[in-house]
C-alpha positions in Angstrom: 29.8 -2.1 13.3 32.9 -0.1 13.5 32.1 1.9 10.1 33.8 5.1 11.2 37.0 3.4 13.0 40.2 5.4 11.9 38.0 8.4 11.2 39.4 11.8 12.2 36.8 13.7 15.0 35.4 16.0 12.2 35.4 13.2 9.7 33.4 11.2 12.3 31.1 13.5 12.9 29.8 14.3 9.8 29.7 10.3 9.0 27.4 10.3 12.2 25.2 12.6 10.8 24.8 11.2 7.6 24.7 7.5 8.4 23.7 7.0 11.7 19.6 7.5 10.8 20.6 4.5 8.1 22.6 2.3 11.3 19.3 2.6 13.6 17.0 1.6 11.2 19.3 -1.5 9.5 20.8 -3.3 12.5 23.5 -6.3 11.7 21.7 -9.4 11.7 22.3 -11.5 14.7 23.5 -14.4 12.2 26.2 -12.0 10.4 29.5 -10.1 11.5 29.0 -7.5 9.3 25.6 -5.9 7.2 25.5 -3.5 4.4 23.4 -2.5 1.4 25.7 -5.6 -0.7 24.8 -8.1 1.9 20.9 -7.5 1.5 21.2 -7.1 -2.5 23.4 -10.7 -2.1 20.4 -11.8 0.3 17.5 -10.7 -2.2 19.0 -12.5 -5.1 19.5 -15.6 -2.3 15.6 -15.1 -1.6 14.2 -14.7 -5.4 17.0 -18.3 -6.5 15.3 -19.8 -3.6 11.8 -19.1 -5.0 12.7 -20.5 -8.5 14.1 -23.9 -7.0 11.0 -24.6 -5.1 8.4 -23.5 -7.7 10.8 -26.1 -10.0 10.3 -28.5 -7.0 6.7 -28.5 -7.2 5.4 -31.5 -9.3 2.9 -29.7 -11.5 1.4 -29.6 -15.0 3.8 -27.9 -17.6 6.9 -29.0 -15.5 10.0 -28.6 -18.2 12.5 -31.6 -18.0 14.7 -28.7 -17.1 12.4 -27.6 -14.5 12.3 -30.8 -13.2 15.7 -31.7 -13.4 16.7 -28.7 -11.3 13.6 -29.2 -8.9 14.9 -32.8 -8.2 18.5 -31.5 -7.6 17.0 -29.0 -5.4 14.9 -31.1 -3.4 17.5 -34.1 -3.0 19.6 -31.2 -1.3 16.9 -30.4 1.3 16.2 -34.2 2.1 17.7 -34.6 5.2 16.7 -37.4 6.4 18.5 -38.9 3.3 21.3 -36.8 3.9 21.5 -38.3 7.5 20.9 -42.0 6.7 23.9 -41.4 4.0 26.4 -40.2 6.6 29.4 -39.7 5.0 29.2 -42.9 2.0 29.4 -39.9 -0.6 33.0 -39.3 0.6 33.9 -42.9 1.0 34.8 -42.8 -2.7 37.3 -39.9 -2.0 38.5 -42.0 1.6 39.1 -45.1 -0.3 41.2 -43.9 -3.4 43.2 -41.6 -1.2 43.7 -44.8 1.2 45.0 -46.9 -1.7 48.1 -44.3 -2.3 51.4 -46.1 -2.3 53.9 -43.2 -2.8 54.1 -39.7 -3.4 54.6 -40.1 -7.0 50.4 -41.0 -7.2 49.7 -37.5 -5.5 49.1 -35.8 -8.6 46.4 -38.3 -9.9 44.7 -37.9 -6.7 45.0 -34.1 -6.5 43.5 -34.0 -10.1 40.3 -36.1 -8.6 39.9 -34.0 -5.5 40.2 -30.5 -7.5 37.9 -31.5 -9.8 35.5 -32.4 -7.0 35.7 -28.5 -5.8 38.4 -29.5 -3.1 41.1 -26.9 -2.6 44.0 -29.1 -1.9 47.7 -28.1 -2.4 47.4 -25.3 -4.9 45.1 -24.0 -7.4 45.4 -24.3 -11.2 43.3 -22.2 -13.9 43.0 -19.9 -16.7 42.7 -16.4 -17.0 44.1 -13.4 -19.0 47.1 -12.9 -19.8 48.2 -9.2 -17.6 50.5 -8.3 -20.4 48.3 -9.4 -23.2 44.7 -9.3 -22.3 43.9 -11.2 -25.8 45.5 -14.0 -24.6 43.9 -16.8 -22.0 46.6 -19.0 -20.2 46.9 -21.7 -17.6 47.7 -20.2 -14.2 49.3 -21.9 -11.2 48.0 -20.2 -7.8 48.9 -20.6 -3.8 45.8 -23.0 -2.6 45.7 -25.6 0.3 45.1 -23.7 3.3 42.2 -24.4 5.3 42.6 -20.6 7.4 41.6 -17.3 4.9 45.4 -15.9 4.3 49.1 -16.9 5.5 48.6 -14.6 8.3 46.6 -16.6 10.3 49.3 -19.0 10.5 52.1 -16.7 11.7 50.3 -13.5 13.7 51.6 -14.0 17.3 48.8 -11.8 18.9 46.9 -13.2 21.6 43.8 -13.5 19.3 45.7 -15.2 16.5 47.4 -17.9 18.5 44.0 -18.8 20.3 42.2 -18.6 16.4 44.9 -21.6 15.5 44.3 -23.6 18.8 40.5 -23.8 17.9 41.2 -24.0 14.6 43.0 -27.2 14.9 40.0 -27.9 17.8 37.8 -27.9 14.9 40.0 -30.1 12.4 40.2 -32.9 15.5 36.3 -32.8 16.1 35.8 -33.3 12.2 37.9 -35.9 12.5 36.0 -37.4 15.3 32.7 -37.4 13.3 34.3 -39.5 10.6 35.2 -41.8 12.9 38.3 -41.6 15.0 38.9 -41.8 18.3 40.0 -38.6 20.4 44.1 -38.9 20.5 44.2 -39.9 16.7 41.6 -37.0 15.7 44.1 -34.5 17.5 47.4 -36.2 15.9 45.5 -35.8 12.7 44.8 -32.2 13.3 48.2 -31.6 14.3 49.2 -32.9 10.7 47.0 -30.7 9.2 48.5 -27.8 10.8 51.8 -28.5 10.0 51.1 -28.9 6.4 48.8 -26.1 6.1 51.5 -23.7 8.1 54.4 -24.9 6.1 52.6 -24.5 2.7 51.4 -20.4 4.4 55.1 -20.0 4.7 55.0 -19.6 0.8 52.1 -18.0 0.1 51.4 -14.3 0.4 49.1 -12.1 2.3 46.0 -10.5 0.7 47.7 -7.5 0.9 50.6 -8.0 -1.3 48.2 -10.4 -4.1 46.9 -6.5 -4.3 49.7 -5.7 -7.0 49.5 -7.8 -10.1 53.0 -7.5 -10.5 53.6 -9.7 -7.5 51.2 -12.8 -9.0 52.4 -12.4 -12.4 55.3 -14.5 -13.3 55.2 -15.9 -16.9 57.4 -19.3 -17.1 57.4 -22.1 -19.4 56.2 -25.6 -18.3 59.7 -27.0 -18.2 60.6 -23.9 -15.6 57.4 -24.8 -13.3 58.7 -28.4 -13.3 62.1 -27.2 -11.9 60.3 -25.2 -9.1 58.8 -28.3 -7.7 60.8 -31.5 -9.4 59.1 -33.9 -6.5 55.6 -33.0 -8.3 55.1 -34.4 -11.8 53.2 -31.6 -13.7 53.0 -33.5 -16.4 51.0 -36.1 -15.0 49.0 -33.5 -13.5 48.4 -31.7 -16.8 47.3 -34.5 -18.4 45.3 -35.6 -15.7 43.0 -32.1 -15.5 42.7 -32.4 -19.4 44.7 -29.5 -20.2 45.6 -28.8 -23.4 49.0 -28.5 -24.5 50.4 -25.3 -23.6 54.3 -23.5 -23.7 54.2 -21.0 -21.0 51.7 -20.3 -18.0 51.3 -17.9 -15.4 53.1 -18.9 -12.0 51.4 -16.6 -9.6 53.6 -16.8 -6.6 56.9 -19.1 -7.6 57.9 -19.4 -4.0 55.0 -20.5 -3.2 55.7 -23.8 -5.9 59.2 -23.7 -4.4 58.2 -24.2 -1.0 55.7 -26.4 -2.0 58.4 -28.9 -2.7 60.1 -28.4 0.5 56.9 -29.2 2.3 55.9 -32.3 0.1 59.7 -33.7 1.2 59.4 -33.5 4.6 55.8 -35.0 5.3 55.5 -38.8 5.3 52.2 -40.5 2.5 50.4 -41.0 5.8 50.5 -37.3 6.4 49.6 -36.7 3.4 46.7 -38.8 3.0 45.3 -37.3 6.4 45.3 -33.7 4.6 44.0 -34.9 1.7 41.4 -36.8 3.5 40.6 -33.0 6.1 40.3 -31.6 3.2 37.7 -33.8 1.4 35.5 -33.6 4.9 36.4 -29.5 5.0 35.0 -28.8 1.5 32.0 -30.8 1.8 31.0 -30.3 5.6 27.9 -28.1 4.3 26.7 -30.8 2.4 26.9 -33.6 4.9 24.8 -34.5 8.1 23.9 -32.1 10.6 26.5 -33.0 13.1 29.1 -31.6 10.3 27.2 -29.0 9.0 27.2 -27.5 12.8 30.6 -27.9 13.8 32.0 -26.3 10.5 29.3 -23.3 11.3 30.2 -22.7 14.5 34.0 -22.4 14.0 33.9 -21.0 10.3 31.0 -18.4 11.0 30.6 -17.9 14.3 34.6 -17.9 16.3 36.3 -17.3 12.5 33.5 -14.3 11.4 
């Protein structure tokens, strides 16, 4: 735990004295890359939700249909021998509409199912407050799609970063081999990913720089949002999320909508569908069988953390 990197000698010191009682006694975990007092208050409240599902679990007198309801849920989840005889047929739903996409001009029906699945796939869309008017709630268009934390894991050229993005696309190429490919398409497929991923980054901005509201704040009509990206139909995507009719919106980041346009040009529908299709496996990977629950651990928590 580098808690006093940076630290001036004095300032280190005295951070020794103070803390370093409070370091011997709380150790990191073995499981974590980091350990403070937020982590164990986030892992207490983990411990007591835990309790309530499987007292709800418990078939027993008194048993609310609520109860119940949320014991089932619960206990569904930790069948895993269900969860292994299913495989990946929860997805095929997802692999088959995404398979049935003739042209680009059907992406934003398809996006609209994905999103609504919990899949982050080309960019985010929401509501929130209005940063000049806090009375106000309006629709918000975010950066999104990336399967990598921030843009600059795409573009650092250290020797750390480049190897992160060779394993990285590693990992997309053995999640593609547990669905079902063979090797060399699995690694084509990841290479797609990449690209698409890398040239949406090129728009986005670093966590850094989302630290100042004035640099995600950009108030536009609809009709201006549609001119950023004029190969996306917003419309059709508006309707399609159930929106309700709306003027103006916040556009977080409008080059990240421009180059969004840009990337959707130069990628073929077959490129498409295999992001789309990453990121329905990516998104769900904790909820499938073992095989894919390991392989997402072990890049996204253990090389990633």
């Amino acid at each position: 735990m580098t808690v006093f990197k940076g630290l001036r000698p004095i300032e280190w010191f005295a951070n020794a004295y103070a803390c370093s009682k409070w370091l011997a006694q709380n150790p990191i975990p073995s499981d974590r890359a980091s350990w403070g007092r937020f982590d164990e208050l986030e892992e207490r409240g983990e411990y007591i939700v835990r309790d309530i599902l499987e007292k709800a679990a418990t078939d027993r007198p008194g048993r609310s249909i609520n109860e119940q309801k949320i014991g089932d849920y619960y206990a569904s989840c930790l069948d895993e021998g269900a969860i292994e005889k299913a495989g990946t047929k929860p997805l095929e739903h997802d692999f088959q509409s995404i398979a049935l996409i003739k042209s680009k001009d059907e992406l934003p029906k398809e996006i609209v199912q994905l999103q609504r699945e919990g899949e982050d796939v080309l960019f985010n869309f929401d509501s929130g407050s209005d940063f000049k008017n806090a009375s106000q709630i309006i629709a918000e268009v975010d950066q999104g799609g990336l399967g990598l934390p921030d843009r600059d894991y795409y573009f650092k050229d250290d020797d750390q970063s480049v190897e992160l993005r060779k394993k990285y696309v590693e990992h997309v190429a053995k999640m593609f081999v547990l669905l079902g490919d063979d090797a060399a398409k699995a690694r084509a497929e990841a290479d797609v990913v990449m690209e698409i991923e890398t040239g949406l980054a090129k728009g986005a901005l670093d966590q850094t720089s989302r630290r100042d509201p004035q640099k995600i704040y950009h108030k536009l009509t609809a009709k201006d949002l549609a001119g950023l990206s004029p190969a996306f139909s917003w419309t059709v995507y508006f309707e399609g999320v159930g929106a309700p009719r709306f003027d103006s919106l916040n556009v977080a980041e409008p080059d990240f909508v421009k180059n969004m346009q840009e990337v959707l040009n130069a990628h073929s529908m077959d490129d498409w569908k295999t992001y789309l299709r990453w990121h329905a496996v990516h998104s769900n990977a904790e909820l499938l069988p073992v095989a894919f629950v390991n392989e997402n651990f072990d890049f996204f928590s253990r090389t990633l953390a």
